[in-house]
C-alpha positions in Angstrom: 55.7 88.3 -130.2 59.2 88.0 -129.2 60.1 84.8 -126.6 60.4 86.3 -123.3 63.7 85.0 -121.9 64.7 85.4 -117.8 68.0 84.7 -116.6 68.0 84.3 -112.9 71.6 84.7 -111.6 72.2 83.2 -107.5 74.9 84.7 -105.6 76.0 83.8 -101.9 79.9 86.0 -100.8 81.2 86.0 -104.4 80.2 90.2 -104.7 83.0 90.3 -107.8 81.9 86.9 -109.7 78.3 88.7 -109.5 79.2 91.6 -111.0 81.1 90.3 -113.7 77.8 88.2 -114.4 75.6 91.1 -114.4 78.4 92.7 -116.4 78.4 90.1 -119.0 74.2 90.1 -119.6 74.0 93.9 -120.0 74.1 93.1 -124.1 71.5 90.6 -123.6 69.3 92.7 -121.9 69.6 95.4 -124.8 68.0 92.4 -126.5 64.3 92.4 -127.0 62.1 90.3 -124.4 65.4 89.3 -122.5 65.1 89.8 -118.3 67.6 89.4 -115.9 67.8 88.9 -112.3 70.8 88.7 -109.5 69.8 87.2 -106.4 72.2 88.5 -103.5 72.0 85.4 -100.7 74.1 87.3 -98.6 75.9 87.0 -96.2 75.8 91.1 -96.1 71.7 91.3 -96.0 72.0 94.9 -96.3 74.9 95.2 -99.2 74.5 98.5 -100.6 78.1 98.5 -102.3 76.9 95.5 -104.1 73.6 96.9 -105.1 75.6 100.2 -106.7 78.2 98.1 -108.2 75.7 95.9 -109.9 73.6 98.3 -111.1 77.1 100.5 -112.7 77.5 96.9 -114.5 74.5 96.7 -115.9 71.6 99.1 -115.4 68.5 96.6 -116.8 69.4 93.7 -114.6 67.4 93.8 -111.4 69.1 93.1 -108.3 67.3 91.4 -105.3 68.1 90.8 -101.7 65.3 89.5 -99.6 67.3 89.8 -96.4 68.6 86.3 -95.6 70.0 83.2 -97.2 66.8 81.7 -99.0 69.4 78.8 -100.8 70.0 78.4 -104.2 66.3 77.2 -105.9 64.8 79.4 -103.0 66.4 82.3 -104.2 65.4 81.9 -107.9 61.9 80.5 -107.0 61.0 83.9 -105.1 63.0 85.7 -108.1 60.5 84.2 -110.7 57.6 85.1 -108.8 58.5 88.5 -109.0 59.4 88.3 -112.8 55.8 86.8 -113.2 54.4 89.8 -111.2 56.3 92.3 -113.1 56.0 91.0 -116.7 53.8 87.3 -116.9 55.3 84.0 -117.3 58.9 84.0 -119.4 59.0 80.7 -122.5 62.2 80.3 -121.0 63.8 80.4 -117.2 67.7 80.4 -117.0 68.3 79.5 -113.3 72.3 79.4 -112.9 75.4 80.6 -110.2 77.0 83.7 -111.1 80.3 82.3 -111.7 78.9 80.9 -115.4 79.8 82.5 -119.1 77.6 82.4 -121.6 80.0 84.3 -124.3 77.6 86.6 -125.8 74.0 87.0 -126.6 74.3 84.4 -129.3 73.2 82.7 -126.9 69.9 83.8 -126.6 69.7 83.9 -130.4 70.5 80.1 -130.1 68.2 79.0 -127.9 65.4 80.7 -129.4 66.0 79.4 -132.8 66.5 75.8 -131.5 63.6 73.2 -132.1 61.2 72.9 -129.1 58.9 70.2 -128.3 56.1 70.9 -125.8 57.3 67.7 -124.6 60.9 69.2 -123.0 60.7 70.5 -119.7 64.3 71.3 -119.3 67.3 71.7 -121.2 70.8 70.5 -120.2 73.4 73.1 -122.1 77.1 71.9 -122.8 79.2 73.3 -119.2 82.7 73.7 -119.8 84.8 73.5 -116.6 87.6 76.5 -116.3 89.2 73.7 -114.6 89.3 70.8 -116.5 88.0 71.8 -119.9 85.5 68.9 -120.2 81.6 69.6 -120.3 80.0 68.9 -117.2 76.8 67.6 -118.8 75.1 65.2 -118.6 75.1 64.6 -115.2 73.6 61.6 -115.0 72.4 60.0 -117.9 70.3 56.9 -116.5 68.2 57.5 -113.3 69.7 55.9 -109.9 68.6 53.0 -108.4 66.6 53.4 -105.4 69.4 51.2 -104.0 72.2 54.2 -104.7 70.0 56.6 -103.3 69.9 55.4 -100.2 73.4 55.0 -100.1 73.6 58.9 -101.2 71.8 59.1 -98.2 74.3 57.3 -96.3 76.9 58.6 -97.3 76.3 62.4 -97.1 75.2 61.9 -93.4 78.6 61.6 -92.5 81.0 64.4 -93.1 84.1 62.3 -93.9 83.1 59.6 -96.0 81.1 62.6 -98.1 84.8 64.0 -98.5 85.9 61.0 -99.7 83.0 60.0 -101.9 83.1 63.5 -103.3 86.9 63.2 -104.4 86.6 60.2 -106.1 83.4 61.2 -107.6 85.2 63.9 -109.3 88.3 62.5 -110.6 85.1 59.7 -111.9 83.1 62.1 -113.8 85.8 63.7 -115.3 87.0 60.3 -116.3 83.5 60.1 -118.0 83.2 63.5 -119.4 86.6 62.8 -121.1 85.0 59.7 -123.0 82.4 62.1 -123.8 84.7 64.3 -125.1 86.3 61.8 -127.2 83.6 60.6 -129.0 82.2 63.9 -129.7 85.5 64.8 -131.8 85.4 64.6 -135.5 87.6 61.4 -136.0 86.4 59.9 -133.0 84.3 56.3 -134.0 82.4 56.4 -130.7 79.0 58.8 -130.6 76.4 59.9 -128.1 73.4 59.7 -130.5 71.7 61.2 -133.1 70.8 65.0 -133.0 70.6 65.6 -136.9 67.4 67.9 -136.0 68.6 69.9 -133.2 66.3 68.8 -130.9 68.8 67.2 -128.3 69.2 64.1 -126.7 67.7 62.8 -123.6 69.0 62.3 -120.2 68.3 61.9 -116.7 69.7 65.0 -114.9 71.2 68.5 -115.9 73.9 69.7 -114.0 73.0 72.1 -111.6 75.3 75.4 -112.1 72.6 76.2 -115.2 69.5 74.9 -116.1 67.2 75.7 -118.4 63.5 75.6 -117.9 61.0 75.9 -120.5 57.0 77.2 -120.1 55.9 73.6 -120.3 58.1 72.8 -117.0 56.1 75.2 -114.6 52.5 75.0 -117.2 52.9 71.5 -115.8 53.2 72.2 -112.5 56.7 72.4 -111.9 58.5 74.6 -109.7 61.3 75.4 -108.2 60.1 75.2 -104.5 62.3 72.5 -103.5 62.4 71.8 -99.7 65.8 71.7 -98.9 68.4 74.4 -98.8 71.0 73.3 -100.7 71.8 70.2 -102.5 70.3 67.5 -104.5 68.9 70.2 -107.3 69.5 68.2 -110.3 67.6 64.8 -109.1 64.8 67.1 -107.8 64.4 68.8 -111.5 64.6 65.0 -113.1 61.8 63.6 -110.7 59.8 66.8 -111.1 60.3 66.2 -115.3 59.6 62.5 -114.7 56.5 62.7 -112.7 54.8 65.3 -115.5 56.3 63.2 -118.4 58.5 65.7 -119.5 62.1 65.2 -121.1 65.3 67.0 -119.7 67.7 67.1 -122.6 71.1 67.5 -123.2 71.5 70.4 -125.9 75.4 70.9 -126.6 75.0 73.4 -129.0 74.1 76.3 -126.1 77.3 76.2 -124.9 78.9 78.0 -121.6 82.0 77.8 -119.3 82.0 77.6 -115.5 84.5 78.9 -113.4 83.3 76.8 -110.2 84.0 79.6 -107.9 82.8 77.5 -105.4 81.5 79.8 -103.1 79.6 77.4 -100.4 83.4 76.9 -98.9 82.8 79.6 -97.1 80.1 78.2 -95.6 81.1 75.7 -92.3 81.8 72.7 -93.0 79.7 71.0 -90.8 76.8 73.1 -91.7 77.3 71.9 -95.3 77.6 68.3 -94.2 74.2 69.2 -93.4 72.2 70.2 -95.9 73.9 67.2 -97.8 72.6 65.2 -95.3 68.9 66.8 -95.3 68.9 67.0 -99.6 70.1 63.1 -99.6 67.6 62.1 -97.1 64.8 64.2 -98.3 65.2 62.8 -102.2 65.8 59.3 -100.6 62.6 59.5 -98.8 60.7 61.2 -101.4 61.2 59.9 -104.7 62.7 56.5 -104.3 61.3 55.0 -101.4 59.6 51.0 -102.0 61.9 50.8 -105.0 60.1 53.5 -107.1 
């Protein structure tokens, strides 16, 4: 039996970005055992001219619109419960934005040919930014301190310094994803480990613009039922791996690109400030409380 293989696609006021996405999956889903979803967040709760243009773009993906703005795991959590009613439990759950590439259903063919230990709960793919060219994985390599945490928690509860945190976070972690970069190349005497078998090497955190769950993830409880809107997806996916002794690796050799049509600016920015606020607190609280 083929490896049953869901992407789940989550769009919020980006109608062109989501058609290109369904666009871009109709090969796949020509592809034995391959499903895919496109969650519509809204803000149109009744967008008929999306539905139509989606479905012109690709007729096997299934578009869904459950009427308001369930945020980004809400929407794919109540997407994989219908896949599950429809067709069972995929091996593999793609949850990403719409504004991701995945160049062609070698792909799929990749990731299905890959080695896979039970032990792997999520994989990590190599992200190329549109914008800076550098892979946006990992994302974090070592788990916080319950110290940094708190000052996430801090920090995000105040619009301005969040602006300010979050520029120089950036120009940062593309500092870091540059070194990456550098030691990756051919003639470059730094390396980030041994993956002679395929299998990946661990991390912490995936980014969060595509992540790749596997059937162990969710047969070990996992879920995507995360309680705050927005925000804070990646450390929730670690500490869900962590708690069920699961690995999140980094797997370079699935490779996509990500536009980062960002399209939470159109959201307020004080209601973005927040859910930052809420996701910060809420991981705080949960997972790194007493120095866990």
């Amino acid at each position: 039996m083929v490896d049953r293989v869901a992407f789940i696609g989550i769009s919020y006021a980006s109608d062109d970005t989501a058609v290109a996405y369904a666009r871009q999956l109709e090969p796949f889903c020509r592809e034995t055992g391959v499903l895919a979803v496109l969650v519509d967040n809204g803000p149109n709760h009744e967008n008929t001219s999306l539905a139509a243009r989606v479905a012109a773009a690709n007729p096997h993906i299934k578009y869904l619109n459950f009427g308001e703005n369930l945020g980004y795991f809400g929407g794919a959590d109540s997407a994989l419960h219908w896949i599950r009613e429809q067709f069972g439990a995929p091996r593999w759950v793609i949850v990403s934005n719409v504004d991701v590439n995945f160049g062609g259903n070698g792909f799929v063919h990749t990731l299905r040919d890959r080695p896979h230990s039970p032990d792997v709960g999520v994989l990590a793919p190599a992200i190329v930014s549109a914008r800076s060219g550098l892979d946006q994985n990992p994302y974090f390599v070592r788990r916080p301190t319950p110290r940094r945490m708190h000052f996430y928690r801090l920090i995000f509860g105040r619009y301005w310094l969040r602006r300010v945190y979050e520029a120089g976070s950036t120009v940062l972690r593309w500092g870091r994803a540059g070194v990456r970069a550098m030691r990756r190349a051919p003639n470059s005497r730094g390396t980030n480990g041994s993956r002679g078998n395929g299998s990946g090497i661990q991390i912490y955190a995936p980014h969060g613009s595509c992540m790749l769950f596997t059937e162990s993830y969710f047969g070990a409880g996992g879920t995507l039922r995360y309680p705050s809107f927005l925000f804070g997806e990646e450390i929730f996916v670690a500490e869900s791996c962590r708690k069920r002794g699961l690995k999140v690796v980094y797997a370079p050799e699935l490779k996509i690109t990500h536009s980062e049509h960002t399209s939470t600016r159109t959201i307020p920015a004080k209601e973005i400030a927040s859910y930052a606020a809420a996701s910060a607190a809420y991981l705080a609280r949960e997972f790194f409380d007493g120095g866990r």
